[in-house]
N, C-alpha and C positions, 0 to 999 in steps of 0.2 A: 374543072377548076380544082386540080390536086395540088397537093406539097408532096414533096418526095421526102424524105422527114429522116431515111437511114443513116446517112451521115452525120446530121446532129446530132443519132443516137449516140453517135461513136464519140464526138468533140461536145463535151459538157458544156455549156457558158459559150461557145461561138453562136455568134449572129449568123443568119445564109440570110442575105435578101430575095424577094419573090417579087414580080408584078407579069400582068396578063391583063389582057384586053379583050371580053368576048362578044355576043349579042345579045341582050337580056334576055332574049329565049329558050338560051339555055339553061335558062335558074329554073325551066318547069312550067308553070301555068301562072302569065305575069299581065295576060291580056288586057286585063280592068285597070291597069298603073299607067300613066298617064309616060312613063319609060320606057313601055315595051318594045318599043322599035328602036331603041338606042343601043349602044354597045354600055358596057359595064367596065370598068378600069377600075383595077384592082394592084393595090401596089404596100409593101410592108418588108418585115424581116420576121423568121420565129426562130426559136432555138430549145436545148434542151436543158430545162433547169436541175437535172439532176434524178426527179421523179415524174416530170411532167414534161409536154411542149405547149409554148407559147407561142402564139402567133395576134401579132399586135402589128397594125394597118388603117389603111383606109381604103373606103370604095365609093367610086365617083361617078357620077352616069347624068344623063339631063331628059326633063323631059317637057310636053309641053302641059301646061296646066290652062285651067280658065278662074280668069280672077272671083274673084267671091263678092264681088262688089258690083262691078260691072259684065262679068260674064266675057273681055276680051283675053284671047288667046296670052299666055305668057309662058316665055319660056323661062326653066327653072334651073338652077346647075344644083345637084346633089351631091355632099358628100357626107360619109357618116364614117365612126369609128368602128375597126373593127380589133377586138382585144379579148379573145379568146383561149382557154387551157384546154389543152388535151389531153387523156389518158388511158390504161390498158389493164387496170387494175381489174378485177370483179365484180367488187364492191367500188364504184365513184361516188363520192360527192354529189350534189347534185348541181354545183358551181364548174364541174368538172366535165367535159365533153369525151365519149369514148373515141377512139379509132385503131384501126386493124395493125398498124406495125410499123407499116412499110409507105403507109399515104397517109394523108389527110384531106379528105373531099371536102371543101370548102363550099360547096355549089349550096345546099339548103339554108348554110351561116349566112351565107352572102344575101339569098332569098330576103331571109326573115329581118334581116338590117336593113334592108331598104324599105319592105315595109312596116317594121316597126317604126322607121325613120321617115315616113311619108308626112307631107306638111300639112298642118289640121285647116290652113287657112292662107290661099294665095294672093296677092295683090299686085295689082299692074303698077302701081306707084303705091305711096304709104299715104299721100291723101285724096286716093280715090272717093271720087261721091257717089260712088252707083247708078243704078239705074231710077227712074220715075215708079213711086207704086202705083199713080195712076196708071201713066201712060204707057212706062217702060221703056222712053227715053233716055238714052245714056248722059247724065250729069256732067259729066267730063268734057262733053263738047258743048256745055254749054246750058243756058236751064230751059224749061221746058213752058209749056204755053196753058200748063194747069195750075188752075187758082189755090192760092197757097194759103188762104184763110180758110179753109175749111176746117169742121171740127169734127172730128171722129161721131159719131150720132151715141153714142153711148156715153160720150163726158159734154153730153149738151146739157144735162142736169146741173152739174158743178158748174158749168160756166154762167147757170140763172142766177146763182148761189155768188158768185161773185159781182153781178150787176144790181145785187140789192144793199 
């Protein structure tokens, strides 16, 4: 996942656009992401601002997740921004990313956006009821056959406290 980046050096302020399409296995060691078996689409434009290269995109992949509520399979579509500086200085910035001249490997950027950009929280629908804590009954298809007055044994004191 390179840029070829010589050209821009040469035309200041022109745009090149770039897009690729690979298998997320090639970002490295991605096994635990719920993506890994999907391809990675990658599409944008960068250019050369004079002292630096920008490269400003997105990157788009899907994967399947399990909802957090119910625990059923969902499929997820990702996409996140990608809007990065490059540079060849000595001394960088720390806002400023290095590279060699003539490319820019985008492979470890791309990594670290998808999983910086990983969802903290999936859901199969937005009013999922989960599962039973009893039983562990999925809510969604319906409710379950455990008695629903029960009271936790630890707030049975407060509940004496309220029948007096």
């Amino acid at each position: 996942m390179k840029l070829q980046v010589e050209e821009a050096l040469k035309a200041e302020g022109k745009q090149f656009p770039f897009s690729f399409q690979k298998p997320a296995a090639e970002l490295g060691d991605v096994d635990a992401f719920p993506w890994k078996s999907h391809d990675v689409a990658v599409e944008g434009t960068f250019w050369f601002d004079g002292n630096h290269l920008v490269v400003q995109g997105t990157v788009h992949t899907t994967g399947m997740y399990s909802c957090s509520r119910c625990l059923t399979p969902v499929s997820v579509d990702r996409n996140a921004t990608l809007s990065e500086v490059y540079g060849t200085e000595a001394e960088l910035p720390e806002d400023i990313l290095p590279y060699n001249g003539e490319y820019i490997d985008l492979t470890e950027t791309i990594r670290e956006i998808l999983i910086l950009s990983e969802p903290m929280k999936v859901l199969c629908r937005p009013d999922c009821k989960g599962l039973c804590p009893q039983c562990g009954a999925d809510l969604n298809q319906g409710p379950c056959s455990c008695p629903t007055d029960s009271i936790d044994p630890r707030m049975a004191v407060l509940g004496k406290l309220l029948k007096n």
